[in-house]
N, C-alpha and C positions, 0 to 999 in steps of 0.2 A: 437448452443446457449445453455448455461448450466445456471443454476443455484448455488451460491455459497453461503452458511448458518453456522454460529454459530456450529450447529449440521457438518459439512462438515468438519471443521475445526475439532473438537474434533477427529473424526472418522479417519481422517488421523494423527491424536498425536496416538491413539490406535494402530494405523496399523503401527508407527513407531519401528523400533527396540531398544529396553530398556535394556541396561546390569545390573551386579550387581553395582548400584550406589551410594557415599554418599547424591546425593540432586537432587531434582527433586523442579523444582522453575515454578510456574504459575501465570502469571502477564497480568495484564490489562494496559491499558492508552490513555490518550486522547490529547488535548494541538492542538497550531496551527498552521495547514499545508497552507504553499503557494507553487507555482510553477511560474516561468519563461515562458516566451514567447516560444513558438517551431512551427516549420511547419508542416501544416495539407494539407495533399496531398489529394485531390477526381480523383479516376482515374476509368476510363471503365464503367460509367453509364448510363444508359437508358434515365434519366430525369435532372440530377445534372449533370454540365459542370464540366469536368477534368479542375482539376483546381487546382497551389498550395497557401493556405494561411498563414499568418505569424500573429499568433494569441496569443496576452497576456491573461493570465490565473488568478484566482484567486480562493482561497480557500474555502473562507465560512466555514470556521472549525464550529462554532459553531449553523450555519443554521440546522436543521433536514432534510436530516437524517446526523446527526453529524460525526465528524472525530471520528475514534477509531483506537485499534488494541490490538490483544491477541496475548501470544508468550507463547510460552512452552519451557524452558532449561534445559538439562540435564546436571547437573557438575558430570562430572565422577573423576574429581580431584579436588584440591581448586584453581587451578589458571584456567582450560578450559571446556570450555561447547560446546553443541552444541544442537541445536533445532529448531522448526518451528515458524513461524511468519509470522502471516497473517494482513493486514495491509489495512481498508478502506479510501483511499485518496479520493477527488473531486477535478473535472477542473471544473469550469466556463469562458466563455470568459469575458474578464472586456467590461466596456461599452465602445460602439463603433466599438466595434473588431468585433462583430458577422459579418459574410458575407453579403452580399447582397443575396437576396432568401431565407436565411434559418430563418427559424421560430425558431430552436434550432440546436444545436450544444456543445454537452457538455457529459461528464462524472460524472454524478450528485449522481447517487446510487451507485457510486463507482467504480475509477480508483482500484481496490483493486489487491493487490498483496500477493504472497504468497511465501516464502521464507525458506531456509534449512541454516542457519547461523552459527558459532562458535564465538564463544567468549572468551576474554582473560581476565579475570580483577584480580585485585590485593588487597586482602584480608585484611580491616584494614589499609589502605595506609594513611590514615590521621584521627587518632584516631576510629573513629566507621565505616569512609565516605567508601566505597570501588567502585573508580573507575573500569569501563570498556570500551571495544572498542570489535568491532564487525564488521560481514559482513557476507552479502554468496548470493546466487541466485537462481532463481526461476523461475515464472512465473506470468502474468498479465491478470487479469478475470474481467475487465471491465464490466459495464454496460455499454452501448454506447448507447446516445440516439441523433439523427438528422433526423430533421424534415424541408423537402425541398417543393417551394411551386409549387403542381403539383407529389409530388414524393409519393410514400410508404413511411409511417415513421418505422422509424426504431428504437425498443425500447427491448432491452433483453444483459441479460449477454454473453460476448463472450469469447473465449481462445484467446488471440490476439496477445501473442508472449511470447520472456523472460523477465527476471525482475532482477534486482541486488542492494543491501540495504546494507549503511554501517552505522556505530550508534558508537556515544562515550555518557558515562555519569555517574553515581553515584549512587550509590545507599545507604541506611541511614538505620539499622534494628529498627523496632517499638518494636519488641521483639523477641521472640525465632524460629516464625511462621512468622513474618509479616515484611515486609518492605516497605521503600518507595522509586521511584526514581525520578531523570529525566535527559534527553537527548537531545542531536541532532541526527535526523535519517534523512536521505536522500535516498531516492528511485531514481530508472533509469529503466524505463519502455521503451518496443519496441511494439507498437502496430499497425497491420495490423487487423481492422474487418471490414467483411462483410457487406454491406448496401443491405437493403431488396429491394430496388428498382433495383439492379444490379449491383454495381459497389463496388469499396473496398475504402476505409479509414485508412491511415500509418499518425503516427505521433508518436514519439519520447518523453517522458518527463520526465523531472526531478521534483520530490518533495522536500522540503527542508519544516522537523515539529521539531518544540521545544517541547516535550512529557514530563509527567508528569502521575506518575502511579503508584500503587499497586501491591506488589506483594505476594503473600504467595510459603513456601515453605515445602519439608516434607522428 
C-alpha cells in the first residue's frame, strides 16, 4: 500500500534527467472524465465469493475530491518533448451496477496514473493555435476502496499494474510565459489490488477526459 501526493509527483520531475533545453513547460488541468463498462474479477477470498462482474462506471469529474492532472514537458527541440504526467481519474459504479453484498466498490481518491509520455506538436499551425498529439506508459496507483458485508474493508493506495495514455489537442499562448489548452486524453489502466480480507481484485479500464488547462513555461 503506498501513498501518492503532489509532493511525490514534483520529486520524481527533480529525479528526472534534464538536458541542455530550450523550454521546460509546466501545466495544470481539469475538465470531464468518464469511463466505459469493464470486468471486475474477485478471486481467492476468505469472505467475498470469487466471482466476475460486468460493471458500468461513471466519473463525477466535478464531485470532491475532483478530476485533475499535472504534467511536466521538456521540449528539447520546437517540434518534440517528452515528460511525466500524472493524472487523478475516478470510477464510480452507476446506479444499480454495484453488486449484491458490497457496501462499496469503487476508485473514488483516485484511479491515478502516472505516465513518461512524448510529444509531437507543430508550432503555429493555425495562426497562434499549435496543435499536439501524444502518448507513452506508465503505471497505475489506485486508491481501492471495497467494502464487503462481513469482510475487512479495504481502503489505501495500491501499485496495481501498468498504465498507457494517449492525448491530441491545442494549445493558444496568453503571452510570452503563459498559455492555455485543451484536449482529449484517454487512459488504459491494468489493475490487479490486494483486498485486505484475502483475496485479489483485476479489472481492466479505460478513461476517456475532455481537459482544459494552464500552462506556463521557461
Amino acid at each position: 500500500m503506498m501513498r501518492f501526493t503532489t509532493t511525490t509527483f514534483l520529486a520524481c520531475l527533480i529525479c528526472a534527467p534534464v538536458a541542455a533545453v530550450a523550454e521546460v513547460e509546466l501545466s495544470f488541468y481539469g475538465g470531464a472524465q468518464s469511463a466505459p463498462h469493464s470486468d471486475v474479477i474477485i478471486s481467492g477470498d476468505d469472505v467475498i465469493p470469487s466471482d466476475d462482474y460486468f460493471i458500468g462506471w461513471e466519473g463525477r469529474s466535478f464531485e470532491p475530491p475532483p478530476y485533475y492532472g499535472l504534467r511536466a514537458t521538456v521540449w528539447n527541440s520546437p517540434t518534440f518533448g517528452y515528460g511525466l504526467d500524472f493524472t487523478h481519474t475516478k470510477i464510480y459504479p452507476q446506479e444499480g451496477d454495484l453488486p449484491d453484498g458490497f457496501d462499496r466498490l469503487e476508485f473514488t481518491d483516485g484511479l491515478n496514473t502516472l505516465t513518461v509520455n512524448a510529444y509531437r506538436r507543430w508550432q503555429n499551425q493555425w495562426g497562434n493555435v499549435t496543435p499536439y498529439v501524444g502518448g507513452g506508459v506508465g503505471v497505475a496507483i489506485p486508491h481501492v476502496e471495497v467494502e464487503y458485508e462481513g469482510a475487512e474493508e479495504t481502503a489505501g493506495y495500491q501499485l496495481t499494474g501498468p498504465a498507457a495514455t494517449w492525448i491530441a489537442g491545442a494549445s493558444y499562448p496568453i503571452n510570452d510565459d503563459w498559455s492555455v489548452f485543451g484536449e482529449y486524453k484517454g487512459t488504459y489502466s491494468m489493475n490487479t489490488a490486494d483486498l485486505d480480507s484475502g483475496g485479489t481484485l483485476e479489472t481492466n479500464v479505460i478513461t476517456n477526459a475532455l481537459n482544459v488547462g494552464v500552462s506556463f513555461r521557461f
